[in-house]
DOVEX-999606 format. One record per residue (C-alpha): residue number from 1; residue in one letter; x negated, y, z negated. Coordinates in nm, 3 decimals. Layout:
! residues N
{NUM a {X Y Z}} ...
END
This chain:
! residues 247
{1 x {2.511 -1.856 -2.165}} {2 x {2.294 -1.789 -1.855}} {3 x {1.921 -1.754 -2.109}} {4 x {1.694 -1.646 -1.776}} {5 x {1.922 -1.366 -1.701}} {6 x {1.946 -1.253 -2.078}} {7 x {1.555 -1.274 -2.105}} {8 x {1.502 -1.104 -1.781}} {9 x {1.746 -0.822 -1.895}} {10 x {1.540 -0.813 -2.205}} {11 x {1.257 -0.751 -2.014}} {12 x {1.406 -0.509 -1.778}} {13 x {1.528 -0.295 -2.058}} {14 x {1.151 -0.283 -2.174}} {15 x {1.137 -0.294 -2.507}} {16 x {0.783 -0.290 -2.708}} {17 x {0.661 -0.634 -2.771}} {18 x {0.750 -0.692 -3.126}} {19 x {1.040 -0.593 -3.066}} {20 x {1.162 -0.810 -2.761}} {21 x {1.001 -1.109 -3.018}} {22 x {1.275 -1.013 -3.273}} {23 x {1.565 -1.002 -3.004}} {24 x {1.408 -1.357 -2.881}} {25 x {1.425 -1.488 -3.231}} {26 x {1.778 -1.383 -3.258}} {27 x {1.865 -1.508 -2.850}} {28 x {1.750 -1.872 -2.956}} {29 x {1.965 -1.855 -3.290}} {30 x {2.264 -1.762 -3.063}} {31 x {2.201 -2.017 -2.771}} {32 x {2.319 -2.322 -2.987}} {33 x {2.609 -2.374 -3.116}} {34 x {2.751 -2.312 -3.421}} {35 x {2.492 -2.054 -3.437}} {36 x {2.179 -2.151 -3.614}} {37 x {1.835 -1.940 -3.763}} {38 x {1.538 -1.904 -3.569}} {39 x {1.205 -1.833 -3.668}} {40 x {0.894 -1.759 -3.506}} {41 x {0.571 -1.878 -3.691}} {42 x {0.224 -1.769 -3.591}} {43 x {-0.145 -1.803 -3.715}} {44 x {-0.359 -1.576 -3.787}} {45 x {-0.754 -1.674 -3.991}} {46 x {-0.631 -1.963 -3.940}} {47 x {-0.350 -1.952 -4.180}} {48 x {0.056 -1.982 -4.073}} {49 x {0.294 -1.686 -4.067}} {50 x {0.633 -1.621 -3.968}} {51 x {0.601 -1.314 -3.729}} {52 x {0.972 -1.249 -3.648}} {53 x {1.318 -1.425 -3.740}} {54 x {1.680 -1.369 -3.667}} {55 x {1.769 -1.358 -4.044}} {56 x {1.605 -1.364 -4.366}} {57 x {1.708 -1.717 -4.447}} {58 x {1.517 -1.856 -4.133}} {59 x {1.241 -1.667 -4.323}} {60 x {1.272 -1.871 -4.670}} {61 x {1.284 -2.210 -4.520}} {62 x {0.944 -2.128 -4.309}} {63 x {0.775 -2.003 -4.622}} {64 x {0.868 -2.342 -4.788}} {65 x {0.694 -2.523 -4.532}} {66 x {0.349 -2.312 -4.537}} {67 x {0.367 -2.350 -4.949}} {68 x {0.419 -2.750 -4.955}} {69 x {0.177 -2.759 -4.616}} {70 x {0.453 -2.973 -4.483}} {71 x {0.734 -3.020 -4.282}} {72 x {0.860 -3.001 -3.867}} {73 x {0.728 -2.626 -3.774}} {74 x {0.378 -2.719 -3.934}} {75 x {0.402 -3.020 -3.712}} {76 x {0.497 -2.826 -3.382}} {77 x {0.247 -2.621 -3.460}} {78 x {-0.035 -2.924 -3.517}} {79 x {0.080 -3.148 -3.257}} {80 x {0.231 -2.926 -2.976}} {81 x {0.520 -3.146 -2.953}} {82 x {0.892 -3.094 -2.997}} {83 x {0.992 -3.214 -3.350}} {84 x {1.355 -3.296 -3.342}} {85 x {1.491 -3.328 -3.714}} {86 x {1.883 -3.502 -3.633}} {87 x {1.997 -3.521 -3.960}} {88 x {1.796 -3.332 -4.250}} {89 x {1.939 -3.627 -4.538}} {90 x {1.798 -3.884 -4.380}} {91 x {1.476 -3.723 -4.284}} {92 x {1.144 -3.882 -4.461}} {93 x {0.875 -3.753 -4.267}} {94 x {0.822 -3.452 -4.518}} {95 x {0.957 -3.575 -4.854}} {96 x {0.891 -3.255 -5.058}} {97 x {1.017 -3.045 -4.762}} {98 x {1.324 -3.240 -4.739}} {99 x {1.436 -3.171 -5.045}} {100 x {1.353 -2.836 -5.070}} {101 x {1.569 -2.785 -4.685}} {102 x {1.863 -2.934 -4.838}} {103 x {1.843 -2.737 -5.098}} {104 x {1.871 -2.441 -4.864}} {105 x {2.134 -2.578 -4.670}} {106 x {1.928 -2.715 -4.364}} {107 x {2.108 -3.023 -4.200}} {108 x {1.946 -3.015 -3.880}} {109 x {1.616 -2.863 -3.678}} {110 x {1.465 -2.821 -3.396}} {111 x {1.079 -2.698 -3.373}} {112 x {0.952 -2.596 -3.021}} {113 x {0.545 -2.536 -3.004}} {114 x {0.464 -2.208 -2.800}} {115 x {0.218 -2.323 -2.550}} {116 x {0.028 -2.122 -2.307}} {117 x {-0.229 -2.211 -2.060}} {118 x {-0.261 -2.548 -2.277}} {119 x {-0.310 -2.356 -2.636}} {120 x {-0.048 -2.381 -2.906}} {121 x {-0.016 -2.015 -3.036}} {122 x {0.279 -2.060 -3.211}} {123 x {0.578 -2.218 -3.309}} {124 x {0.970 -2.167 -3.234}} {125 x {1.165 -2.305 -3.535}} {126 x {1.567 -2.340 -3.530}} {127 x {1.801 -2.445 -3.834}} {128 x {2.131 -2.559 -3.868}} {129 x {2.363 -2.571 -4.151}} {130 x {2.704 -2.667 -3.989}} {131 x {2.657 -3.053 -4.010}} {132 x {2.380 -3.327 -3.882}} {133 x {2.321 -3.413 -3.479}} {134 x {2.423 -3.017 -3.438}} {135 x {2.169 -2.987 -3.146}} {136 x {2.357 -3.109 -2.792}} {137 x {2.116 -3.168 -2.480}} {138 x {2.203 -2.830 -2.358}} {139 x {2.171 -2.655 -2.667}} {140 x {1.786 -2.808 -2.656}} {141 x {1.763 -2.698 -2.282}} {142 x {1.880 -2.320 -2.368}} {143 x {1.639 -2.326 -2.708}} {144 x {1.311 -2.473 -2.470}} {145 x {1.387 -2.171 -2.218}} {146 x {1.380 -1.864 -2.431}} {147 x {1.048 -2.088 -2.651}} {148 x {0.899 -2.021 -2.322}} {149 x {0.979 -1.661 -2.274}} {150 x {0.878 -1.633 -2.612}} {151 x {0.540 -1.791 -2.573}} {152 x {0.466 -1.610 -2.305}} {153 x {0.578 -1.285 -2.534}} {154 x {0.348 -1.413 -2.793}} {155 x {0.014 -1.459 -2.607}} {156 x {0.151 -1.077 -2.411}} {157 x {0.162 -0.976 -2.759}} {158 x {-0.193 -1.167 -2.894}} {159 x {-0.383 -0.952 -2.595}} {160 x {-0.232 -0.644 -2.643}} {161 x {-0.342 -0.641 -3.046}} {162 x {-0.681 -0.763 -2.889}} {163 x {-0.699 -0.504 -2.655}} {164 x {-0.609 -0.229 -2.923}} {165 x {-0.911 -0.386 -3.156}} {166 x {-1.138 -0.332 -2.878}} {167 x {-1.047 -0.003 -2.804}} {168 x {-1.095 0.064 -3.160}} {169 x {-1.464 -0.040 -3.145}} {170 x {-1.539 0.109 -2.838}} {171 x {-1.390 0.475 -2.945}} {172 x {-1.618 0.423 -3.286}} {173 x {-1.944 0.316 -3.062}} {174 x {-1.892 0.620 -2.862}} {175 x {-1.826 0.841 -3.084}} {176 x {-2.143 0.698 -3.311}} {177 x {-2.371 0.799 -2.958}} {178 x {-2.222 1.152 -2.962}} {179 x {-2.389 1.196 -3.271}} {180 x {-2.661 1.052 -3.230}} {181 x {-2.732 1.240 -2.917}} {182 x {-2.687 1.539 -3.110}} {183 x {-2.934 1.477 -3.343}} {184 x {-3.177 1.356 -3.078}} {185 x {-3.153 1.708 -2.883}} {186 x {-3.199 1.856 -3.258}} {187 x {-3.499 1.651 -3.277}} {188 x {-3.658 1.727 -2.963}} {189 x {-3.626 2.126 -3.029}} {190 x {-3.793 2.069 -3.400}} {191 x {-4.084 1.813 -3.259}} {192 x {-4.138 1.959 -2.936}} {193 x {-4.048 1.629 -2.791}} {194 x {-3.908 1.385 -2.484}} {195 x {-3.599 1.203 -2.573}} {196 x {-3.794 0.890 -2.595}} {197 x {-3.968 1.016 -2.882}} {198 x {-3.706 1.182 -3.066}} {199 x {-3.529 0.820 -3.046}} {200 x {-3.816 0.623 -3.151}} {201 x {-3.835 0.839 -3.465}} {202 x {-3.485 0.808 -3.546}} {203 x {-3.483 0.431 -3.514}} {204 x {-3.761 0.433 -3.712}} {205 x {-3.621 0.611 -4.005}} {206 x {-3.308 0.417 -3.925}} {207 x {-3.519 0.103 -4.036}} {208 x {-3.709 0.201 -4.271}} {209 x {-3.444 0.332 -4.494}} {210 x {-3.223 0.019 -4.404}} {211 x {-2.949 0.256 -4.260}} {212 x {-2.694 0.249 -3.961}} {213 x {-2.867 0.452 -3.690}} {214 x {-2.548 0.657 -3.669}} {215 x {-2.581 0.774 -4.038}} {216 x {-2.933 0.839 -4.019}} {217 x {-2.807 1.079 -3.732}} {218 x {-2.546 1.247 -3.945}} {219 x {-2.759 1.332 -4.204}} {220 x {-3.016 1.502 -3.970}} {221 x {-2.761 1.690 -3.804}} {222 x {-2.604 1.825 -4.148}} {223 x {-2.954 1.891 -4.266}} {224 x {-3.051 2.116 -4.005}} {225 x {-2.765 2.269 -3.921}} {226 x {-2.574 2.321 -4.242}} {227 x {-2.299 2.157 -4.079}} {228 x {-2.112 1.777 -4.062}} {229 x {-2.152 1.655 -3.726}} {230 x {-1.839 1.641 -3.489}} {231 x {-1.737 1.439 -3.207}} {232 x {-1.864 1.620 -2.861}} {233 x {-1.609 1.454 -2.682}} {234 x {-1.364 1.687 -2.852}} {235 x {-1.492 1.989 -2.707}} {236 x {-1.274 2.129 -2.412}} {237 x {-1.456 2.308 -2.079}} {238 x {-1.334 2.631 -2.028}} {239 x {-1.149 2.631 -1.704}} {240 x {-1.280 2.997 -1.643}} {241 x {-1.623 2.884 -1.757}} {242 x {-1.851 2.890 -1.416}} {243 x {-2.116 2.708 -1.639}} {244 x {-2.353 2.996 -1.664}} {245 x {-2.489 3.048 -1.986}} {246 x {-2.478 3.427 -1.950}} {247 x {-2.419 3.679 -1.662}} 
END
């Protein structure tokens, strides 16, 4: 299976992030062979997750590990090495995990970190349940190359939620000045003042009544005008409009 060519037509095809995450989760379970699961494990407050898999089952035996805080995908994830379990049985590293992967039917793994520009964001976790030493050389070749897509994916993916979070903030600060410019221009046609002034008195109510500057705002606005204040932003220029106030 040529894995660059299948990731780059992934790409190509341009699917939203999560979503080419899923169809990488389900790539890496199909690169080996016999097939295995493949999960994709995450943190996030500091705590580990399993963002995408290729089946629900990949999902259980991940959850197993974050419960008993053990086992290869918590290592990967630690250590940013490849951990490389041949034969699940005979496996001691993680004695409560072990038994609890048998139990599920795991005879072999393989646990890729997800490393970008020297971080470890993540982890790539494959299980087998056909028989022990599943994992050839070139099924650990195919498995490292879509890990790396998928890293890559991840931190894409990391940036992009990032991005939206400060998008959020910034549409809520600017919103929070259109009101508060309101209320200043309300404030200078009451006290018959600059816009200095009319901002010095609302930051000082703002302090004195231990309240967000925006609120303080608000309230002015609906007290004078009878009306909830509204984001100015929304209002549309008339395209006829030859910004005359009159004739």
């Amino acid at each position: 299976m040529d894995v660059l060519g299948s990731v780059h037509s992934l790409l190509l095809n341009g699917p939203g992030l999560e979503d080419l995450l899923v169809k990488l989760a389900g790539m890496a379970a199909k690169v080996v062979q016999p097939q295995a699961s493949c999960g994709m494990t995450a943190r996030y407050d500091g705590q580990p997750h399993t963002i995408v898999t290729s089946d629900s089952r990949a999902a259980l035996i991940d959850e197993q590990q974050y419960s008993l805080g053990e086992g290869p995908c918590l290592d990967a994830l630690e250590n940013g090495e490849v951990v490389d379990v041949a034969d699940q049985a005979s496996e001691y590293r993680w004695r409560r995990y072990r038994d609890s992967a048998l139990e599920l039917g795991v005879t072999a793994s393989l646990s890729f970190p997800l490393v970008v520009d020297d971080q470890i964001i993540g982890a790539l976790n494959l299980y087998g349940y056909d028989q022990p030493n599943s994992f050839s050389e070139a099924d650990r070749e195919r498995a490292a190359a879509v890990a790396d897509q998928a890293a890559t994916t991840l931190a894409f993916a990391a940036r992009a939620v990032q991005h939206l979070h400060l998008s959020e903030q910034l549409e809520r600060a600017l919103a929070s000045r259109s009101v508060i410019d309101q209320a200043l221009g309300l404030l200078m046609g009451q006290q018959k003042c600059d816009a200095r002034t009319a901002f010095e008195l609302l930051r000082r109510h703002s302090q004195n009544t231990n309240r967000k500057l925006r609120d303080v705002a608000a309230d002015l606005i609906t007290k004078l005008t009878g009306q909830a204040p509204v984001d100015s932003r929304t209002f549309a220029p008339d395209d006829d409009s030859n910004g005359s106030f009159g004739d």
